[in-house]
Phi, psi and omega in degrees: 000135196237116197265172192173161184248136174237145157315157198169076164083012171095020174238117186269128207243147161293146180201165192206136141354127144316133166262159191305328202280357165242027155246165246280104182283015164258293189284339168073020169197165184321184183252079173330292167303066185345120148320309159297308151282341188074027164284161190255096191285341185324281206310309178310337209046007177282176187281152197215131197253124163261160184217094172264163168233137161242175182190159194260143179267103187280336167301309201261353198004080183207149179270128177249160183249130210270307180193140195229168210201147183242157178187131127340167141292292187303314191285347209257301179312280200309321180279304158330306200259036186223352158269170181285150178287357178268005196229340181264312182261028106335273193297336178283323185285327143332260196323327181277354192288306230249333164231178177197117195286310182298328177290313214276011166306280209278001175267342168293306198265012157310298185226076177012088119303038195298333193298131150352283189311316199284311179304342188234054192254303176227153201307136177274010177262304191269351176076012202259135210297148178328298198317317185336300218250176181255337179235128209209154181230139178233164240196087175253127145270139194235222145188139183039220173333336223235137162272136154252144151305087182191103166081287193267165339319161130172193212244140151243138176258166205304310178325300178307335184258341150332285180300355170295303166313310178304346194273037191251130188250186229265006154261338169271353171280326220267310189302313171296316143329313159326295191291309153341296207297298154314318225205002183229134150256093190305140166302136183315299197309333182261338205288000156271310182292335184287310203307327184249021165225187201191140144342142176243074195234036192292000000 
């Protein structure tokens, strides 16, 4: 995969080829489209978040991917900010508790650490390695073609987003549900674990 840097507000970002663990597991090619609206982000050239999920299937003992989702810069702002302030500044104070984006930034791009596997080997919160866990979500920002290396790629495992979820009070769960509902068509076998879990996307 052949990496290289692009300008982006006068900040220069490492960026690769999308790699296949982000592109579309129905279609077997990139992602085109915002899921919520339905803009085409290819053409526009702006940034676009991608969000998969997975879970290990104990019948097929194997991992399926439960749901994958596109978001726009404009739908992730309009959906943030359609939550309670009490539920965003819960969750920035998570994160800020429990990671740091910016040191494992610069100790990855310290020593051109660019491969896929290492940003998404282990949870940033909980540390705990891919292999670890049964349920796990992964996070890329992209522009066209191209992934950046800035912050993102990475992994939250199923525990962290349990606790995420809880710091959610009971209109922003109700919103995010919502949204689910709308834009995702969960596999039966995961639509009981999904009523209490949601897109993950501050």
């Amino acid at each position: 995969m052949k990496n290289k840097s692009t300008n982006m507000s006068e900040n220069t970002f490492h960026t690769s080829s999308i790699p296949e663990i982000f592109y579309s597991d129905s279609t077997k090619k990139p992602f085109t489209h915002c899921k919520v609206c339905q803009k085409d982000v290819i053409q526009t050239g702006e940034p676009y978040i991608i969000e998969k999920a997975y879970g290990q299937d104990l019948i097929k003992g194997k991992r399926d991917m439960i749901f994958e989702v596109v978001y726009c810069l404009d739908c992730i702002q309009e959906i943030n900010e359609s939550l309670s302030e009490e539920s965003r500044e819960r969750i920035s104070n998570y994160f800020k508790t429990h990671t740091n984006l910016d040191k494992r930034d610069k100790e990855l791009k310290k020593y051109e650490l660019f491969e896929i596997d290492i940003w998404l080997n282990n949870c940033i919160v909980k540390n705990k390695s891919i292999d670890e866990v049964d349920e796990f979500q992964i996070y890329a920002l992209c522009i066209g073609n191209e992934l950046l290396f800035h912050q993102a790629p990475y992994m939250v495992c199923g525990e962290a987003i349990e606790e995420v979820m809880e710091l959610l009070s009971n209109k922003s769960l109700d919103i995010l549900n919502d949204l689910m509902t709308d834009i995702i068509d969960l596999p039966p076998q995961y639509r009981e674990l999904f009523k209490t879990r949601t897109p993950m996307i501050f």
